[in-house]
N, C-alpha and C positions, 0 to 999 in steps of 0.2 A: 886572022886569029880571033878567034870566039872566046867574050869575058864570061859567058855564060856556064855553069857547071851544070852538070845533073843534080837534078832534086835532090840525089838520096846524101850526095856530100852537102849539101849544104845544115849548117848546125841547128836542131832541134831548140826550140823556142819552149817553156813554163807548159803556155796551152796546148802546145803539140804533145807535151808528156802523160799531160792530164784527162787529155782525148784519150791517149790509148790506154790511159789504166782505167777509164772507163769501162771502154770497148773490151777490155780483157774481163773484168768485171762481169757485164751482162753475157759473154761468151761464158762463163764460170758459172753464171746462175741456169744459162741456159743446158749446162753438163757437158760441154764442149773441154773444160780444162777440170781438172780435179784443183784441188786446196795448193797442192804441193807446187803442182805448175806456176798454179794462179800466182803466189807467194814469190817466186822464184821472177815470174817475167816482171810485175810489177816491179821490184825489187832493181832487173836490168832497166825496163822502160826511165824509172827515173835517174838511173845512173849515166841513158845515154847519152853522143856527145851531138851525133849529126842525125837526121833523119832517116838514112838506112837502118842504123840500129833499132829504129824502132820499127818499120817497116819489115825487120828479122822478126821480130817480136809475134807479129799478126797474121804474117805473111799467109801462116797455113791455120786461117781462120775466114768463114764465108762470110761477105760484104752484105750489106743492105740491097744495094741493088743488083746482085750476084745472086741467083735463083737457087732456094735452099738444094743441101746437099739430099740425094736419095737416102729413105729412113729406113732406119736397122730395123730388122723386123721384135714385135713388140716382146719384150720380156715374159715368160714362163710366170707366172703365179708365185710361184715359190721365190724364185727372185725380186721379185715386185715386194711380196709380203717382206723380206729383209730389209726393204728401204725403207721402209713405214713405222712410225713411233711404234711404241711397245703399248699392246692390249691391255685394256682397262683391270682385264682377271690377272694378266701377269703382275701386274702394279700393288694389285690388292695382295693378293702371293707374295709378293716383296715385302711389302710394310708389314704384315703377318710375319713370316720370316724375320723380320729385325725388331717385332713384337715382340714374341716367345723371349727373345734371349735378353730384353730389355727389361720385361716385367718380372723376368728372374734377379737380376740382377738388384732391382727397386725391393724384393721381396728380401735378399739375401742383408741388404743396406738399412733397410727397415728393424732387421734381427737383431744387427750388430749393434742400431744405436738403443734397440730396447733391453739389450746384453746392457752394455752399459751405463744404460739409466739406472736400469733396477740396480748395477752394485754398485752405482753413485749412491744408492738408497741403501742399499743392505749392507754393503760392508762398514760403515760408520754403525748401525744396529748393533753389528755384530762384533765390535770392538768396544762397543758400551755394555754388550752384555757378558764378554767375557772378563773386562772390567772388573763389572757387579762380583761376578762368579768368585774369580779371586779372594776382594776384599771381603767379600760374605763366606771364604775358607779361611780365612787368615783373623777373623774375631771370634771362632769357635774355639771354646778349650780345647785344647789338646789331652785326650785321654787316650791312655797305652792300652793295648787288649789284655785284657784278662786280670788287672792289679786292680785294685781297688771294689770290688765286689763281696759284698757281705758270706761269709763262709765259703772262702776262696780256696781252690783246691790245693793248694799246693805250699 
């Protein structure tokens, strides 16, 4: 009877987890795993108990010394250009875009507070001169039409 087990049961060790989120890693930068993948195995890699599981992990991933897989033939133009940052003119087009409707709004903001400057300013005016107005009809005699006129008709 043999103490010995197969590798894959025996339980995964710190550095053996961190090897392969490595290894998952550089396969992700290399566009071998998308984001979601990548997220997902690291995610199991650290979870796992024994060596097979992480060996699941990789399994369908090519080795260093395992001769690269045959290459997809290269991407269409159009496809390439969607992976590629956004054009300098698109950018400029953008900020333009959120220009217009910003300087409108600084314009509209500008209104409102010169709306209410001025009747910080004018309505106190204008309550001093309706003031005046009054007290300057209320010191006048009061004379009735038509009474008191020299060879009055009536």
């Amino acid at each position: 009877m043999s103490w010995q087990r197969p590798s894959s049961d025996l339980r995964a060790s710190d550095a053996e987890r961190e090897r392969v989120v490595e290894f998952l890693r550089e396969h992700a930068l290399a566009g071998r795993l998308n984001h979601d993948e990548l997220e997902e195995r690291i995610g199991l890699a650290y979870a796992a108990v024994v060596r097979g599981d992480l060996e699941r992990l990789i399994v369908d991933l090519p080795r260093r010394h395992q001769p690269p897989a045959k290459r997809r033939p290269q991407p269409t133009h159009a496809v390439a250009e969607r992976h590629q940052g956004p054009k300098p003119f698109m950018v400029l087009v953008g900020l333009a875009a959120l220009a217009i409707p910003m300087a409108v709004m600084a314009g509209v903001l500008i209104a409102i507070a010169v709306v209410i400057a001025m009747s910080a300013l004018i309505v106190p005016l204008l309550i001093v001169a309706l003031l005046i107005a009054h007290s300057a009809k209320r010191r006048r005699p009061h004379r009735p039409h038509g009474r008191g006129m020299a060879g009055g008709f009536g």
